[in-house]
C-alpha beads as a LAMMPS data file, in Angstrom:
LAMMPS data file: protein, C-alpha beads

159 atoms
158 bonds

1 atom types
1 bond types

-500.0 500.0 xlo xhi
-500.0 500.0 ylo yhi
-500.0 500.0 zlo zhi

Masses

1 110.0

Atoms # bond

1 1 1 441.292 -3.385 -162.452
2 1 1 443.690 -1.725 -159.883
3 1 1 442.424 0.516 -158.130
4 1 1 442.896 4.535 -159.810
5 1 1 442.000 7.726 -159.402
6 1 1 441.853 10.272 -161.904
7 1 1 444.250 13.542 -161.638
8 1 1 442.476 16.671 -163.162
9 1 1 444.108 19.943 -163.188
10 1 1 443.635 21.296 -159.581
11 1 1 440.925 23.691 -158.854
12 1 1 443.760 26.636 -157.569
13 1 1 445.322 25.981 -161.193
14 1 1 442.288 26.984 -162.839
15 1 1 441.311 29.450 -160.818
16 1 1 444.350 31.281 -160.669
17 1 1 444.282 31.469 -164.363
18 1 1 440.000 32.406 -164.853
19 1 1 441.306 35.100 -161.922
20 1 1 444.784 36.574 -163.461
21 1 1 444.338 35.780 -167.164
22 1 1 447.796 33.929 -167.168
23 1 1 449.085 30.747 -166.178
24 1 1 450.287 30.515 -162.801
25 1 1 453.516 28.442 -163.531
26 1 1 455.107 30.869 -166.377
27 1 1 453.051 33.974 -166.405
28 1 1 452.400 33.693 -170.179
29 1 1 449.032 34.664 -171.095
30 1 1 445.615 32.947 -171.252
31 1 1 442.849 33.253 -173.654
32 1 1 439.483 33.087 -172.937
33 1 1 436.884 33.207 -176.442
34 1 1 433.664 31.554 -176.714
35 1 1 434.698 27.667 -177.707
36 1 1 434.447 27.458 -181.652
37 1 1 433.974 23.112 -181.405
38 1 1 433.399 20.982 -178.380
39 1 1 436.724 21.249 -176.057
40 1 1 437.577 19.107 -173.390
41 1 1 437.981 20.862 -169.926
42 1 1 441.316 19.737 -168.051
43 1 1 439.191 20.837 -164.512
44 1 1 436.117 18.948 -164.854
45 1 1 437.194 16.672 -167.698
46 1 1 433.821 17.388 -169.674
47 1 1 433.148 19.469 -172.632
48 1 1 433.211 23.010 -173.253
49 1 1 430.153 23.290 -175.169
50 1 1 430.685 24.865 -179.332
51 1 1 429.132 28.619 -179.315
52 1 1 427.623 27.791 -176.043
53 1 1 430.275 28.004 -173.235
54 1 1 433.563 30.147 -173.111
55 1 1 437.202 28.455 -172.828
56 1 1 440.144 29.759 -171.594
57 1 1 443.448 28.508 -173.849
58 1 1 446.349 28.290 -171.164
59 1 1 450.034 26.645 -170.890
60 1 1 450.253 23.911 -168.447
61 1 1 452.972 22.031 -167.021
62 1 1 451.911 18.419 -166.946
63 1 1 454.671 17.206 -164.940
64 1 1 453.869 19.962 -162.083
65 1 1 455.136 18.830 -158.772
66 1 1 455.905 14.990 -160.385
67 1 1 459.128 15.655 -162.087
68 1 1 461.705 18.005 -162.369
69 1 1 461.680 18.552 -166.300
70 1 1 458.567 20.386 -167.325
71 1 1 456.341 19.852 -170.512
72 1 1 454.633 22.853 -170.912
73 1 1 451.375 22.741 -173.430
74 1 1 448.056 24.078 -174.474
75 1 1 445.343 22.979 -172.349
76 1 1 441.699 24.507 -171.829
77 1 1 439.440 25.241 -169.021
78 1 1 435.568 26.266 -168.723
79 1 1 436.267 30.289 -168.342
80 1 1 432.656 30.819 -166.134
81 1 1 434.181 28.003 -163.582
82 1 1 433.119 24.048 -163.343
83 1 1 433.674 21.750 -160.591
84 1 1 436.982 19.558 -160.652
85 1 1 436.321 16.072 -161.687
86 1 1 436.482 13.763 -158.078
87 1 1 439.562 12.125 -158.058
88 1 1 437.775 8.528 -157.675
89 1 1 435.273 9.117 -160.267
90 1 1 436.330 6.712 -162.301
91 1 1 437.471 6.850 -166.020
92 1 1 435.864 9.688 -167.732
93 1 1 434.610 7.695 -170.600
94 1 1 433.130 10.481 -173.016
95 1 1 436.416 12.353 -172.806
96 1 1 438.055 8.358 -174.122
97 1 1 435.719 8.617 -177.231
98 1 1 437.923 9.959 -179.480
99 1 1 441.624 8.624 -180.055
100 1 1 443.931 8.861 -176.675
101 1 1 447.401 8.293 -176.355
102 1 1 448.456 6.476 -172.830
103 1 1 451.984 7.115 -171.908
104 1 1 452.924 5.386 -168.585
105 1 1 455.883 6.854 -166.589
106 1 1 457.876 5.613 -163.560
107 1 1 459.131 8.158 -161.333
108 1 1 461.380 10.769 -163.061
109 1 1 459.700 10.903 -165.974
110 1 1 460.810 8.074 -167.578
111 1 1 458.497 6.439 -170.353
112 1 1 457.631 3.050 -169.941
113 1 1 455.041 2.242 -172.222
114 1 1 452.785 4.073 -174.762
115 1 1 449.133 2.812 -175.812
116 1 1 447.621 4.145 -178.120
117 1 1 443.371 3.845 -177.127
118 1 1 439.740 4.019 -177.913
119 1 1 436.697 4.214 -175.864
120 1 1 436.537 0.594 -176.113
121 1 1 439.613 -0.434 -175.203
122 1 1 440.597 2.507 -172.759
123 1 1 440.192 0.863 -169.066
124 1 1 441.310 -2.658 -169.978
125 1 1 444.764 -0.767 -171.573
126 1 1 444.837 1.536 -168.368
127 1 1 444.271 -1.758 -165.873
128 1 1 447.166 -3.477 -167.907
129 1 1 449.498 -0.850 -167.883
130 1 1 449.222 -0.537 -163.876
131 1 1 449.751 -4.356 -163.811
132 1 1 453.039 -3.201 -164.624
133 1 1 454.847 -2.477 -160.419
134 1 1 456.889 -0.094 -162.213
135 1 1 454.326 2.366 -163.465
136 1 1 453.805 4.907 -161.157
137 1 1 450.907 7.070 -163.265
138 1 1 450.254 7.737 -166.803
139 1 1 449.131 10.525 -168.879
140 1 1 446.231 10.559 -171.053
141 1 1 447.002 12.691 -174.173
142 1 1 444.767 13.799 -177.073
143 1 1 446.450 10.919 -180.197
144 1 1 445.388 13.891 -182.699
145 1 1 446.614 17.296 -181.241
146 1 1 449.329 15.979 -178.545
147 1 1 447.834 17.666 -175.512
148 1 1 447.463 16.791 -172.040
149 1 1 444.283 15.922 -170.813
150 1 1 444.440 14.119 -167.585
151 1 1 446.643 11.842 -165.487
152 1 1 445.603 8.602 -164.448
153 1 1 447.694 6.997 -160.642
154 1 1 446.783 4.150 -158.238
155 1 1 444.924 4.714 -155.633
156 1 1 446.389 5.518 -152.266
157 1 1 447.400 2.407 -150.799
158 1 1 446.474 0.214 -154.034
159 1 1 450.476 -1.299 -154.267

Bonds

1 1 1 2
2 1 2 3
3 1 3 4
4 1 4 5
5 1 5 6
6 1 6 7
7 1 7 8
8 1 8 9
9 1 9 10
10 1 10 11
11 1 11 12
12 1 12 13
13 1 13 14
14 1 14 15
15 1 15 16
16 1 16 17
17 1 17 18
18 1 18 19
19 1 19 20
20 1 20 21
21 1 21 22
22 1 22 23
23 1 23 24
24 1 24 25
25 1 25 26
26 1 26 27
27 1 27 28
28 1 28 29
29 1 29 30
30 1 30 31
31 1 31 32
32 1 32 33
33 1 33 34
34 1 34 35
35 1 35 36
36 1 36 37
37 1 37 38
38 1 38 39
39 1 39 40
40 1 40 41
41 1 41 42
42 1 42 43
43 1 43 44
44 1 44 45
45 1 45 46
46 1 46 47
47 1 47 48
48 1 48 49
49 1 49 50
50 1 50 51
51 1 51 52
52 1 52 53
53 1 53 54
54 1 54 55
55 1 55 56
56 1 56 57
57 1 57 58
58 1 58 59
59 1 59 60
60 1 60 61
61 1 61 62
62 1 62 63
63 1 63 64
64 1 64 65
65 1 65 66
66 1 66 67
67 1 67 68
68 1 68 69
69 1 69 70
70 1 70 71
71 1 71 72
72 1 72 73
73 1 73 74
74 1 74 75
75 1 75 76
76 1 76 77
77 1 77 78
78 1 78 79
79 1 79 80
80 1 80 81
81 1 81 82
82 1 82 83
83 1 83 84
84 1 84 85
85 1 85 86
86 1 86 87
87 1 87 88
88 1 88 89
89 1 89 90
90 1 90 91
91 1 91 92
92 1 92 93
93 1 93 94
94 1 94 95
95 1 95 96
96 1 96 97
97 1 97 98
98 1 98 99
99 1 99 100
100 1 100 101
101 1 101 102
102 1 102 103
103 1 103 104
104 1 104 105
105 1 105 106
106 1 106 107
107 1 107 108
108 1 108 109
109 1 109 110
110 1 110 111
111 1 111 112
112 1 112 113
113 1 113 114
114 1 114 115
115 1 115 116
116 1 116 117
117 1 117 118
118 1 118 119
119 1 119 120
120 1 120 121
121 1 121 122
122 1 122 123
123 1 123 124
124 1 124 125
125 1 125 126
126 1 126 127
127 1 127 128
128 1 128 129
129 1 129 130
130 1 130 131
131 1 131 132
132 1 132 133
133 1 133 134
134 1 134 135
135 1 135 136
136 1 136 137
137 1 137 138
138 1 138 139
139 1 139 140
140 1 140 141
141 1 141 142
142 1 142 143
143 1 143 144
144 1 144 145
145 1 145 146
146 1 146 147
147 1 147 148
148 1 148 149
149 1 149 150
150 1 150 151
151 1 151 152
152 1 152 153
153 1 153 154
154 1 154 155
155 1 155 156
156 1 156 157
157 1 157 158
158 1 158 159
């Protein structure tokens, strides 16, 4: 497999939102409640624990500083804090468990492909798709509710 790394939100993202109670690109507002089923976190791309942990609901531009068009949508984050998920961590496979949806973009946002995934066939998909010189990254997308959940781009220097 190519060499990736793995594009969480970014840790000013999240805290700006835990610190204002709105998102930072729009202003709407965030909710924070204690998490009512296991959610992902978008930060440190592990699970916001049912009746355990708290989550904070946000809107989130997944195209932030990629692409001019924006896709806002519902994302969550752990609302005590978490530390962001290291860039060459490798896939998060837990988070690939349940059904994923890979869309693969070139630069300005157009869609080259779209896999649809499981845990077992997640990384071989993701090394296929970057086979592909014109993919530039690809988004990783909950198949059952839509949502963002983390983006997926070569390496530096892995052309």
């Amino acid at each position: 497999m190519s060499a990736i790394r793995i594009v969480a939100i970014s840790t000013e993202v999240a805290e700006a939102v835990r610190r204002t109670g709105k998102d930072p690109q729009y202003g709407f507002p965030a909710s924070t409640s204690a998490a009512p089923e296991d959610l992902p976190c978008r930060h440190c791309l592990s699970y916001i624990a049912a009746g355990v942990e708290r989550a904070v609901l946000f809107t989130y531009d997944s195209f932030a500083g990629l692409e001019k068009l924006p896709l806002p949508g519902p994302v969550y984050i752990h609302a005590d804090g978490c530390a962001r998920f290291p860039e060459k961590g490798g896939m998060p496979g837990h988070l690939m468990t349940s059904p994923r949806t890979l869309n693969a973009y070139a630069h300005g946002r157009r869609l080259l492909a779209q896999e649809y995934v499981d845990g077992a066939s997640a990384e071989l998909t993701v090394a296929r798709l970057f086979e592909r010189p014109d993919v530039d990254y690809v988004h990783v997308r909950s198949t059952t509710a839509g949502c963002f959940t983390f983006r997926i781009e070569r390496a530096l220097g892995s052309r």
